[in-house]
Every structure is written in structure tokens, then in C-alpha cells.
VEXGU-818991 format. One record per residue (C-alpha): residue in one letter; z, y, x. Coordinates in pm, whole numbers, padded with zeros to 5 digits, always signed. Layout:
% residues N
AZYX ...
This chain:
% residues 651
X+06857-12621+03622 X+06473-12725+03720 X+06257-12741+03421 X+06035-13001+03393 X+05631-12877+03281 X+05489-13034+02978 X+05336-13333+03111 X+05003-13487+03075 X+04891-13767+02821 X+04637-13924+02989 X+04697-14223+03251 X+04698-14561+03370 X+05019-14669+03443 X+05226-14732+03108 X+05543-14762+03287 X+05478-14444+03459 X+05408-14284+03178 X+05700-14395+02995 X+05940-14239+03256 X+05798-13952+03257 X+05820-13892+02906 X+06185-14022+02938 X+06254-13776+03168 X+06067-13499+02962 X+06280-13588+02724 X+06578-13589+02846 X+06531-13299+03060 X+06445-13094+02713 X+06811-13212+02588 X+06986-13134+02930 X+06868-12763+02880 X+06897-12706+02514 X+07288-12820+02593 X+07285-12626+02846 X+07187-12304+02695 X+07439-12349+02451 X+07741-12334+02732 X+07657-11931+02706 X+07885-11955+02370 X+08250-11912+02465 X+08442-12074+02216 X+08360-12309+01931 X+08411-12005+01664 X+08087-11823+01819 X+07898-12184+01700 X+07942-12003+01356 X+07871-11658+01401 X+07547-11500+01249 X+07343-11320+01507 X+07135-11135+01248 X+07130-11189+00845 X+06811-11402+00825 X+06914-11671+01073 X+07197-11965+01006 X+07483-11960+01249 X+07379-12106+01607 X+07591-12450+01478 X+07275-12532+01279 X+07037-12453+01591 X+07299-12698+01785 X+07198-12981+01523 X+06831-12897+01407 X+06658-12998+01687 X+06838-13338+01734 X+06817-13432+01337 X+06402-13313+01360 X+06357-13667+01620 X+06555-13856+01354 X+06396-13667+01042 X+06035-13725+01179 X+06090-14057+01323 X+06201-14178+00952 X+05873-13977+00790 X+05649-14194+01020 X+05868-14492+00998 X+05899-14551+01325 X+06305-14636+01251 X+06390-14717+00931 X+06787-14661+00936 X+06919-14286+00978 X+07212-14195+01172 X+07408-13960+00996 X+07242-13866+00685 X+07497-13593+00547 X+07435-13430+00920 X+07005-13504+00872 X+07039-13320+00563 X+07209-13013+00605 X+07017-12954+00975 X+06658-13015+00797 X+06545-12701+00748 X+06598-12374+00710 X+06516-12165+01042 X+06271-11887+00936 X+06259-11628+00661 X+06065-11740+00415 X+06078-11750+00043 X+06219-12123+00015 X+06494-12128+00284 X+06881-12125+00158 X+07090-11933+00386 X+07296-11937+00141 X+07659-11997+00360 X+07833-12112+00001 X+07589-12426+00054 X+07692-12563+00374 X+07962-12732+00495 X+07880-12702+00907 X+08027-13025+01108 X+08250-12914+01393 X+08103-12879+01716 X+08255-13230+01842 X+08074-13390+01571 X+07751-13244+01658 X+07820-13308+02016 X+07888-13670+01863 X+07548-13686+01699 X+07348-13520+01957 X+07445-13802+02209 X+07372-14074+01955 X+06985-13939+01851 X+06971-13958+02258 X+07068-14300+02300 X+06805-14413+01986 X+06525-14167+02153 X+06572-14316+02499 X+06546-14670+02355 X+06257-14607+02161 X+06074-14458+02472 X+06176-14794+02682 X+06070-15006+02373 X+05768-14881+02165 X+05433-14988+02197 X+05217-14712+02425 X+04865-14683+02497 X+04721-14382+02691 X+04609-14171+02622 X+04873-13996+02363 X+04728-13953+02056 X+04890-13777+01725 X+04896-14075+01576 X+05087-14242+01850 X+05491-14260+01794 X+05484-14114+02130 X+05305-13796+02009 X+05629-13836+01727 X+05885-13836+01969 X+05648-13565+02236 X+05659-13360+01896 X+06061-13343+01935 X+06082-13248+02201 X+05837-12936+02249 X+06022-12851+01898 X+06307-12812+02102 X+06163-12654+02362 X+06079-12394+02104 X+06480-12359+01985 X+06539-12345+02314 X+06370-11971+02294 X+06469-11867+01971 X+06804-11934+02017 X+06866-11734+02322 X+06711-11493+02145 X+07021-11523+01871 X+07247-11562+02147 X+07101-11251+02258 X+07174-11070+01953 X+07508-11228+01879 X+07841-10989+01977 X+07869-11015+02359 X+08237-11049+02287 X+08123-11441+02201 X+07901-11491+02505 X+07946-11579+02899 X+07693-11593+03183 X+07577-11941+03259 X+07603-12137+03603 X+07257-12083+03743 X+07101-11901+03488 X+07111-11537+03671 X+06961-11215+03520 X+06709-11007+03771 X+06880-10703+03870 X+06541-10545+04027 X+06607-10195+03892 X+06442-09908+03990 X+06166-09695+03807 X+05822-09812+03661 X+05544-09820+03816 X+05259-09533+03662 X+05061-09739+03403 X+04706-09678+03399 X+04399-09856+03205 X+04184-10098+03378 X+03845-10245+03285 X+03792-10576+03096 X+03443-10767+03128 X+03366-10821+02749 X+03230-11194+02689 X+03178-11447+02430 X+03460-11641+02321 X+03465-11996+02214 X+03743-12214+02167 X+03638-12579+02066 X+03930-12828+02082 X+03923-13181+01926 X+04158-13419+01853 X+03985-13624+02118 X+04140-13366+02376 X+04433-13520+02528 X+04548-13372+02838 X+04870-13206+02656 X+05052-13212+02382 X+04953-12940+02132 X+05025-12850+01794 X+04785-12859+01514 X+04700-12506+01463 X+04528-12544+01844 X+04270-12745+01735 X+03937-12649+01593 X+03652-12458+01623 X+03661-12066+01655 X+03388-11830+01871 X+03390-11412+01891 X+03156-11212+02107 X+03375-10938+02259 X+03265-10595+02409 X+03373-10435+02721 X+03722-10234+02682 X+03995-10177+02858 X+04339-10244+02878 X+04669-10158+03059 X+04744-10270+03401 X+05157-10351+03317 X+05317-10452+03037 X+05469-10155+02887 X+05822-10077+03089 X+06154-09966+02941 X+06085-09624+03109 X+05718-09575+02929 X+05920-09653+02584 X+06232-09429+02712 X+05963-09144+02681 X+05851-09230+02328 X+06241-09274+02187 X+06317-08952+02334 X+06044-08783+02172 X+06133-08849+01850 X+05862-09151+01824 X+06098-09339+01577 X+06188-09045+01350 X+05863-08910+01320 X+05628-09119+01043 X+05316-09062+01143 X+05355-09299+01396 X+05444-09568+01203 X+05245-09809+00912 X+05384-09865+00547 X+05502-10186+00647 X+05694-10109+01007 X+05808-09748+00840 X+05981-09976+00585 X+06173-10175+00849 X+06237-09847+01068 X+06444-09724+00709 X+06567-10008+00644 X+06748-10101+01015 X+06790-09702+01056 X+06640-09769+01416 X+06605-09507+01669 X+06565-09678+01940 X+06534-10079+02077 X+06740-10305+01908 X+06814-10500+02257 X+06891-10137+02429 X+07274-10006+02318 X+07341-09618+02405 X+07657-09489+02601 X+07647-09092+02621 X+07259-08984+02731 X+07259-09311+02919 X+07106-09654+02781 X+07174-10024+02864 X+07035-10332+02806 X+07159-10650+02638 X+07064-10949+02849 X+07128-11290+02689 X+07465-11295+02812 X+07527-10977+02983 X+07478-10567+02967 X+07325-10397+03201 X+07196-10040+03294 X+06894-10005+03126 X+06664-10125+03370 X+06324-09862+03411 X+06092-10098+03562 X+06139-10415+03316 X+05941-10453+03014 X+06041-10333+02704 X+06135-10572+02424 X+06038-10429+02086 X+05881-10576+01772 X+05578-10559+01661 X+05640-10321+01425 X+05766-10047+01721 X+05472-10193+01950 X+05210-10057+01709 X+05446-09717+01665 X+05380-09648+02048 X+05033-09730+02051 X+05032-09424+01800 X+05214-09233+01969 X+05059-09299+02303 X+04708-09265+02164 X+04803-08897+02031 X+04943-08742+02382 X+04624-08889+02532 X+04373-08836+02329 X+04278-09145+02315 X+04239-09460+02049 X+04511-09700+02183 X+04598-10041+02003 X+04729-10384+02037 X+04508-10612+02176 X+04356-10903+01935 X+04376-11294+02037 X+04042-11323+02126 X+04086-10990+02394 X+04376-11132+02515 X+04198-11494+02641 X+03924-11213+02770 X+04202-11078+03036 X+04282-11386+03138 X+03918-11516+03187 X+03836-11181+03372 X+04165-11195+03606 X+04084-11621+03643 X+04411-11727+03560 X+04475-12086+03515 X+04747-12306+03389 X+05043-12300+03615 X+04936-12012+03818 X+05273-11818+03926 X+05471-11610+03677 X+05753-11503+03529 X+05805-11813+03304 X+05940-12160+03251 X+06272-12038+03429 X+06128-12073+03738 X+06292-11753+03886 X+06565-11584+03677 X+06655-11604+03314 X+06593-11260+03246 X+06285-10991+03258 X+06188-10882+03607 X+05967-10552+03726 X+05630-10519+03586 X+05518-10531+03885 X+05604-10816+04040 X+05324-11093+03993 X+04974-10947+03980 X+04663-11135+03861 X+04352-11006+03962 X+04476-10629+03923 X+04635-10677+03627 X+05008-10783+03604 X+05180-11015+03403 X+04878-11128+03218 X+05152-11439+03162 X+05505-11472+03187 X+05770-11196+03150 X+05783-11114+02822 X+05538-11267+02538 X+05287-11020+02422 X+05229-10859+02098 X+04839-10942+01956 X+04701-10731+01642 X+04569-11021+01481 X+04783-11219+01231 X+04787-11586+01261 X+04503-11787+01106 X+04307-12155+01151 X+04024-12237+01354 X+03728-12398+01151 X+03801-12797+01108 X+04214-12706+01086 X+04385-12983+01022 X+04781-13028+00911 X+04979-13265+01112 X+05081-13528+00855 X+05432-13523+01047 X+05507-13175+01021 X+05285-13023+00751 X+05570-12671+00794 X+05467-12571+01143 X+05193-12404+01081 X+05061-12353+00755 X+05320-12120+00586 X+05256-11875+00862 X+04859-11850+00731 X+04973-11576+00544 X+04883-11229+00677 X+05262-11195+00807 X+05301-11350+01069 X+05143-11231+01388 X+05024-11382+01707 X+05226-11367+02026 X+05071-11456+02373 X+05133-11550+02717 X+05495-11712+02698 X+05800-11499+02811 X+06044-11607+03107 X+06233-11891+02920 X+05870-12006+02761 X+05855-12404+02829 X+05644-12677+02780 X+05366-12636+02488 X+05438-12214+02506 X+05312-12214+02819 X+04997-12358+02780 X+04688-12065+02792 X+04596-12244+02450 X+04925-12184+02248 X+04938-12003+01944 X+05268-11887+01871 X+05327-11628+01568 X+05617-11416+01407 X+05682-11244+01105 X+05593-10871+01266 X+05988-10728+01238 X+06132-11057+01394 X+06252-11022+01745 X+06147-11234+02033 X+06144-11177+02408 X+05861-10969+02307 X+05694-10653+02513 X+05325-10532+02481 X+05007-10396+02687 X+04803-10172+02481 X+04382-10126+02478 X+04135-09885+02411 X+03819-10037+02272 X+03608-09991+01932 X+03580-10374+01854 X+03656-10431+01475 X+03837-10774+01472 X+03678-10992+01184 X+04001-11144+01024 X+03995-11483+00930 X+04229-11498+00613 X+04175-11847+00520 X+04459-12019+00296 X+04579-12319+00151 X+04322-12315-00153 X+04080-12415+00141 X+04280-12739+00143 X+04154-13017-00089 X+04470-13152-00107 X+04638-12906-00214 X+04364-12841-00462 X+04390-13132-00623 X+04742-13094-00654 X+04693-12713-00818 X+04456-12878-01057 X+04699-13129-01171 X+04961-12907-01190 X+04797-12614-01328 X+04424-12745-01469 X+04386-12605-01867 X+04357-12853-02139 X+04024-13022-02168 X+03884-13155-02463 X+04169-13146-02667 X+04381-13378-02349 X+04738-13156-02249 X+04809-13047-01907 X+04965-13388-01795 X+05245-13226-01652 X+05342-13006-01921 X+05338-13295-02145 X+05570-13468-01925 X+05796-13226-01936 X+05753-13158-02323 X+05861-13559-02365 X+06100-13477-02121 X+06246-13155-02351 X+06251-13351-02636 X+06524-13623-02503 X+06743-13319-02449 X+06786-13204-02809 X+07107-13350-02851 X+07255-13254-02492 X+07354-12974-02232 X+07089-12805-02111 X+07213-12592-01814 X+07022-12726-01527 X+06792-12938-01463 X+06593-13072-01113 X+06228-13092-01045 X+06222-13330-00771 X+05872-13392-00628 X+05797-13064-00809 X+05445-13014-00591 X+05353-12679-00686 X+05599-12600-00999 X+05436-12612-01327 X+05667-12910-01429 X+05970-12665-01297 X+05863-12364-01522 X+05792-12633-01819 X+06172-12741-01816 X+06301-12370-01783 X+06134-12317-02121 X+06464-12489-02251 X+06709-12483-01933 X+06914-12233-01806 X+06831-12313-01467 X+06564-12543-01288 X+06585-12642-00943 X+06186-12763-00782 X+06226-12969-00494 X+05930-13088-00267 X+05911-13226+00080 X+05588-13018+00108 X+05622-12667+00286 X+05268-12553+00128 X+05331-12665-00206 X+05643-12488-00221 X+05494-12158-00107 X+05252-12162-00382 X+05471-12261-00560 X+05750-11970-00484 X+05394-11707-00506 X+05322-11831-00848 X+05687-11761-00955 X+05753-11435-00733 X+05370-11295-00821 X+05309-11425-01115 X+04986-11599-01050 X+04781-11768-00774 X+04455-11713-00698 X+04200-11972-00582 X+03946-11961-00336 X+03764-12270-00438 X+03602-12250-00643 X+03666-11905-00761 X+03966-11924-00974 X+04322-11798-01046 X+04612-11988-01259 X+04851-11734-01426 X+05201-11779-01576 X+05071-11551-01857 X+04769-11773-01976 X+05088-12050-01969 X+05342-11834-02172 X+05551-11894-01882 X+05623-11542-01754 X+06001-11529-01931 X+06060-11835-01715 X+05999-11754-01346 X+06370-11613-01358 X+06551-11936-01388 X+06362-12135-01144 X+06367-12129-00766 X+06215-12369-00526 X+06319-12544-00224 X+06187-12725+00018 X+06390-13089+00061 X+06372-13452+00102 X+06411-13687-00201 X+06571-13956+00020 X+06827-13738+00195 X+06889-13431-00033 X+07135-13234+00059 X+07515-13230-00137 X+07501-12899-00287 X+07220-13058-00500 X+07426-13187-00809 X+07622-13142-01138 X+07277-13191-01361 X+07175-13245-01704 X+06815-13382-01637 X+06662-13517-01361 X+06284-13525-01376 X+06059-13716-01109 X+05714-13740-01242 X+05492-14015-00986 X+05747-13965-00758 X+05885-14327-00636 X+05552-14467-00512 X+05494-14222-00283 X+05844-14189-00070 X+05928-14368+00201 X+06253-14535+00056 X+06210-14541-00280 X+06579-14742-00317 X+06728-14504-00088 X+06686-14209-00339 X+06721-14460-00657 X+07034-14544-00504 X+07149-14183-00477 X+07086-14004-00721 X+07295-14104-00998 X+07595-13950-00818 X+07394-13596-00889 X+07407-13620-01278 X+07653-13514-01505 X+07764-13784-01713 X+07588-13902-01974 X+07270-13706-01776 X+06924-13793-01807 X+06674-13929-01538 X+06354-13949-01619 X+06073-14152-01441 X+05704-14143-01454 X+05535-14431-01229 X+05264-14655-01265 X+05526-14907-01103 X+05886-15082-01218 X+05976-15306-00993 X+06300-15040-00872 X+06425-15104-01219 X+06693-15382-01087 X+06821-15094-00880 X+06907-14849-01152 X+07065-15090-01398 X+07371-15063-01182 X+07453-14721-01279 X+07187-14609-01560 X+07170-14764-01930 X+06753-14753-02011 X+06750-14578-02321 X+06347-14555-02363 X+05997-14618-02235 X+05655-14504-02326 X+05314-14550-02172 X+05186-14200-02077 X+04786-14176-02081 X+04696-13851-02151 X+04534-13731-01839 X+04730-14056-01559 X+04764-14374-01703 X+05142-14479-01613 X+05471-14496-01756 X+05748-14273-01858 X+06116-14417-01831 X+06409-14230-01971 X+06774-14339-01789 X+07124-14253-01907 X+07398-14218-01630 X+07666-14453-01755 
């Protein structure tokens, strides 16, 4: 199937422009489907390729339910399609602290249904595209940049799930029409290092710069001055890495950090976990397929067994071998002169599989792009002037946090946005991708740039509130909520309670000083990070000004165990969120986008005679809770925000 490149926003034809992001569009959807006609029966929808992941059923929905969950956010549409489906494909793709892969918690539509619901997010996405206003060029605060936003997500999932697919048992898998695996075997080419030209690096990208679609952590301002150094000629080849396994490189420690020796004992790896042994002999798992090990491919490691060979590597050579960083990466490419579409191993332009290292040479050097992404030293961070996409506030900034490292030059089933020199793509270092590595020797001491969210006044404000220390004799506003709140329940059950608009958790903690169990909700990734650190660490330190907010100094350490945090949205939560005593919302209503859709809602979540409790400086949703709630109290709350607290009994 041809793959249509990510396509320009800039133009003067509207109508042009509109069919070409209508066929972008579609074109995305035609191969995500397609990728997914690898699975052989509907049963391998709801297999688990590795622990960490959901079954591929939830990949099948995600990206459809992201155009319909991000339209609604921006209220571009108003009316969802199939909330109960919108809710449980929200989120929940990556490892981190907040995301329930808990199976007990999800009851998966069948495969028809999703099917169903695919088709009918492509009939309202192909209307809107024929229908919105559009102005060129594509800004991100167009709807177009909205729905453009889509579909590069999918374009992403349409990677990381061949990767599951990949990793799921081949007994569930089948080749697919058209998609056909290189079977150039032979052996590798001798590696050999090459010089680099060392230059000054300056990336500078504004908003203002619209010739693609690119996400936010692409924009800013970063420069490094890099010395000469040099770096391999290939990618490293399965035959380079056959020599490492087969000298003991993953049993003996020295090669390998804390952190990847850690992974190596916990996986009990001993060789590549895409390679499968039979006898002395190896093969490799394809997406669909097993072949002979193939010599002259790149390996596919993590980044965790990249850095083990570099080690290893370094010590039969006598020589100081590493990773390269970002910024010596974009140095190979400006000193081979590659530029944006030049011919490689990607976008499924040639098979869907690795080929030889040797097959497309830039300048000398081979596979600069394409193949297999590439393995950088340096972990993920923002350029100076980052901003967060108001739309997707997740995509980048929980990966600013020293885990998750860059990956560059796109892989052969990279698409749209990955392939772009500027994309910066990054992974949790003992995730797998289609993933290989070049190595370089050079003395430059990267300057990491370990900025976090305290850097975000936002989310400063938001600590403050949450966690700022009584002033002049005025209570934490949020801990006096919850004390009013506390004091309602003396005369009822108090086994769990939810948080819902927790931001970052001190309300959560407050309740769990009487509750068995608290559940802290927020539609915001990076408040719910904190949030989790606070509970997980015990404290948060913040950058500025110089400060840290402790659980201790709160008498709250006893209560991090009964409260965990998830990230969700108040109008659409999802059904395992129920059977409460208290509901707590503190200056939640004003700021959702359908206030009466949640108001509506959330009565069927209490136990009876529950409590929900309001704080809002408005009350004009009151009408809409007298259906099913008897008011039972209100009080003006002025301590620290002038508004109003409202206590509600489910009838």
C-alpha cells in the first residue's frame, strides 16, 4: 500500500488543501487497518504482547477515539460518538506511574464494534475536513492542526503496534498482502569509524514555522558547539552483536550500568529479545514471520544492550566508544548533506522489514536515516521557549524526566511527522522499538538540559495552591476544603472517596486522612505525575524559586498508601469509577467543557445516600442536580478563594 508523506501546510488553494489533508487522512486510516490484518483471528485482538502494554484491541480503538477525544477538548464537535468506547480507549499506552493496565478494569468491545466505531469517527473526520473553516497556512490553533494532530498520532500507533505485533506469539500472526520482509541475507559488511566535521548547532523553530506539522517538543530555541569525532560507517549489524552475545557480553557486568544490569536480571536476557535460538543457530522474528538470523541487517536491541556493546566494543579496541548525543547525530547528517526525503529505508517505501546495512549510503556513511531508528545518549528534554500543546498537554511533558531517551532517524515503517530530520521521538531506555545503533568515539561532555515542570508557571501556581503553607494565620485552602469536607462524613461510610479535578493531590491525601481509599482524578498528565512523585517519593522539589513541599511537613506520610492517581476525564470517566462515599470537586465545574455532561453523570457513581461536594464561585448547574441530589448545605468559603461550598445527598 503507497504511503502518503506528511504534507505541507502552507498554500493557496483551500480546496486543494482540503483534499489533500482528506486524503492524508484517510490514507493514515487505510494503513493503520491495514496493519492490523497481520492478526489472525479476533482472539489475538486480546492477547498481551508484553506486560506493560494493553492488548492490541485497545491500539485498534485508541487512535480513532484520540480524533473524537481531542475534537471534543477543542470543541470543535460538541456531541461524542460512543462515550463508553471514548472512555475506555483514552489513555493508557505507556508505562508510567498513572496508567491502569489493570485487565479487571476493562470490558474490551468486540472487534465488530470497534470496526463499527472506527468507520463512524471516519465519516465525522471526513465531514469536518469538507466543512470547517481553513485558512493557510495550518496553524496549532487551527481545527485542522486538531484533526493533522490525529492523524500523525496514528501514524505513531501505526509503529508501536507492529512493534507489539512483533512481540506477540507468531502462532497469532500472518504475513500481510504487500507488506514483504527483505530477505537480503548474507554477512555484514566490516564496520569501521569515519570522520565527522564538528560544528555549531542551532535549532531555532517558531510557532510561525509552518511547512509541517510538528509536535510541540520541536519548537524552541536550543544551540551546542560540537567538536570533531567520529562515528561508525553502518549501523551496527546482527553479525557485529552475534560477536558480543557469544562472548559472554550479556553475562558479564561490567558491561552493563545499574540501571540496564537491572533489566538484564530482571528479563534473564542473553541475547536479543527479537532473535529466538534453535541449536547454535539464531533467527529472527520479523513482524509476522521468522527467519534465519539475517548477518547483514541491523540489530534491534534496547537501549539498555546498545550502551552494553559500546562497553564491550570500547574494551577489545581500546578505545572510548559511546552512543552518540542528539546534537552529534544532526552533525552526521549536516556533514553527509542529507535532506528531507532523500532515499532510505523508511516510510515503507521498499519492504516492511530491515534490509543490509549497506544498502543506501549518504555521503560515506550509511543509513544516516531509515532502517532502524537510532539509539542517542541524551535523554529527552525542551528547547528554551517550550511550550505544551493545550490539546495534548501528555505528549511530551511526562517524558522530561531523565527516562526516556531520544531516538533518531525513523526506522522502515517511520511515517509522516517521524520522518521529518526535526523529530524528536523518545523511549523509556528498556522499551523496544525498531531500534539499532551506530556508536562514536569523541571526548565531548554533553551538557544535559534537565529542565522540569516546576519551570512551568502553570503548574506552579497550581503547586502553590495545592501545597503553599499557611500564611498569616489563613489554612491551606485545599486542606480546608477537604477538612469541611471530613466533617460531613462523621455520621457515614468512609471507604472511598474521589478527588476529581485533584490537580496535583493535596486534596486526595487530605481525604485519606479519614478514608480507606482515595481515588485523584485529573485530565492533566503533568499534574498527575507530580502528583504520583509526591505520593511515591514523598516530596517534590521545586526549581522556582528554590523550594520543596513534603508529605512530612503535612503529617501526610501514613496517607500516601491509600491514594493513587489517575489520569481521566470528568465528562467521560470511565465505568470502573464508582461505588463511592464522597465525591469531592473543588472549582471544578467552571472549568470543563460540559459542565452538565459530568453533573448529569455522576450521581450514578455514589453509593446511596453518598455525598457530593461542590466548590464554585458559580450555581447556575444547580437545576441539574435537584433531579437526583437533595442539597443538604451551603457555605461561603473565603479563606484563601472567595466561592462557595455545596454539600449534595444522592437520593
Amino acid at each position: 500500500m503507497k504511503i502518503i508523506s506528511t504534507i505541507s501546510l502552507n498554500g493557496d488553494n483551500i480546496e486543494k488543501k482540503r483534499q489533500e489533508i482528506k486524503s492524508y487522512f484517510n490514507n493514515t486510516y487505510d494503513v493503520y487497518e491495514e496493519l492490523f490484518k497481520s492478526l489472525k483471528s479476533d482472539e489475538a485482538f486480546y492477547q498481551k504482547a508484553i506486560p506493560l502494554r494493553h492488548p492490541l484491541i485497545f491500539y485498534f480503538g485508541h487512535t480513532a477515539s484520540f480524533f473524537v477525544n481531542k475534537l471534543i477538548l477543542s470543541k470543535i464537535i460538541s456531541m461524542r460518538i460512543n462515550p463508553k468506547l471514548e472512555s475506555i480507549f483514552a489513555v493508557g499506552v505507556d508505562e508510567m506511574s498513572w496508567d491502569d493496565l489493570d485487565e479487571k478494569h476493562y470490558d474490551w468491545a468486540t472487534v465488530e464494534e470497534t470496526r463499527t466505531y472506527r468507520n463512524e469517527v471516519r465519516v465525522l473526520v471526513n465531514g469536518l475536513i469538507d466543512t470547517l473553516p481553513l485558512t493557510l497556512p495550518i496553524d496549532w490553533d487551527s481545527a485542522f492542526w486538531v484533526i493533522l494532530m490525529g492523524c500523525e498520532h496514528e501514524r505513531i500507533h501505526l509503529e508501536t503496534s507492529s512493534v507489539l505485533i512483533r512481540q506477540l506469539d507468531i502462532k497469532y500472526v500472518q504475513p500481510i498482502e504487500g507488506w514483504n520482509v527483505c530477505k537480503d541475507f548474507g554477512n555484514a559488511p566490516t564496520n569501521e569509524l569515519l570522520p565527522v566535521q564538528g560544528r555549531t548547532m542551532t535549532h531555532h523553530t517558531t510557532k510561525e514555522a509552518n511547512d509541517y506539522y510538528r509536535w510541540d517538543n520541536e519548537y524552541g530555541f536550543h544551540e551546542a558547539t560540537i567538536p570533531n569525532f567520529e562515528a561508525s560507517k553502518y549501523l551496527v549489524s546482527n553479525q557485529e552483536f552475534l560477536s558480543f552475545v557469544q562472548d559472554n557480553g550479556y553475562g558479564c557486568d561490567a558491561y552493563w550500568e545499574a540501571e540496564g544490569k537491572a533489566w538484564r536480571d530482571f528479563t534473564q536476557a542473553i541475547y536479543p529479545t527479537f532473535w529466538c535460538k534453535e541449536g547454535e543457530s539464531y533467527q529472527l522474528r520479523m513482524m509476522t514471520e521468522l527467519v534465519d538470523l539475517p548477518l547483514n541487517h541491523p540489530v534491534e536491541v534496547n537501549h539498555h544492550e546498545a550502551k552494553a556493546y559500546c562497553h564491550w566494543l570500547s574494551e577489545k579496541e581500546g578505545k572510548k566508544l559511546r552512543l552518540p548525543t542528539e546534537d552529534e547525530w544532526y552533525c552526521l547528517v549536516e556533514h553527509t548533506h542529507i535532506v528531507q526525503g532523500q532515499n532510505a529505508n523508511i516510510n515503507l517505501g521498499h519492504y516492511a522489514s530491515t534490509m543490509p546495512v549497506d544498502s543506501f549510503e549518504h555521503n560515506a556513511f550509511y543509513d544516516v536515516i531509515g532502517n532502524v531508528w537510532q539509539w542517542s545518549q541524551t535523554p529527552i528534554y525542551p528547547f528554551d521557549g517550550f511550550e505544551v500543546h493545550p490539546m495534548y498537554d501528555d505528549f511530551s511533558m511526562p517524558t522530561f524526566d531523565t527516562q526516556h531517551n531520544l531516538i533518531k532517524g525513523g526506522s522502515w515503517i517511520s511515517t509522516g511527522n517521524e520522518t521529518l530530520l526535526s523529530a524528536r521521538y523518545a523511549f523509556r531506555r528498556h522499551f523496544f522499538q525498531h531500534a539499532g545503533f551506530r556508536y562514536v568515539q569523541s571526548g565531548y561532555q554533553e551538557q544535559r538540559k534537565e529542565k522540569h515542570y516546576e519551570h512551568d508557571s502553570l503548574v506552579y501556581h497550581y503547586i502553590e495552591l495545592d501545597w503553599g503553607a499557611t500564611h498569616v494565620g489563613v489554612e491551606n485552602h485545599l486542606a480546608y476544603c477537604a477538612r469541611l469536607c471530613l466533617a460531613y462524613m462523621k455520621e457515614k461510610p468512609t471507604t472511598k472517596a474521589l478527588d476529581v479535578g485533584c490537580a496535583i493531590g493535596r486534596s486526595s491525601f487530605e481525604l485519606a486522612r479519614v478514608f480507606d481509599e482515595v481515588v485523584g482524578i485529573d485530565y492533566t498528565a503533568r499534574f498527575i505525575q507530580l502528583a504520583t512523585k509526591i505520593k511515591e517519593e514523598g516530596s517534590l522539589g521545586l526549581a522556582v524559586p528554590t523550594k520543596t513541599v513534603t508529605l512530612k511537613e503535612c503529617h501526610l506520610e501514613k496517607e500516601a498508601s491509600k491514594v493513587t492517581f489517575w489520569q481521566g476525564d470528568a465528562c467521560n470517566l470511565k465505568p470502573i469509577y464508582r461505588g463511592y462515599d464522597l465525591i469531592f470537586a473543588s472549582n471544578l465545574i467552571d472549568r470543563l467543557y460540559n459542565p452538565k455532561k459530568f453533573l448529569e453523570g455522576i450521581g450514578e457513581r455514589l453509593n446511596e445516600k453518598g455525598l457530593l461536594i461542590l466548590t464554585s464561585p458559580l450555581d447556575e448547574w444547580r437545576f441539574i442536580l435537584e433531579k437526583n441530589f437533595r442539597l443538604i448545605d451551603t457555605q461561603d468559603i473565603s479563606n484563601t478563594i472567595t466561592t462557595q461550598m455545596s454539600v449534595w445527598e444522592k437520593r
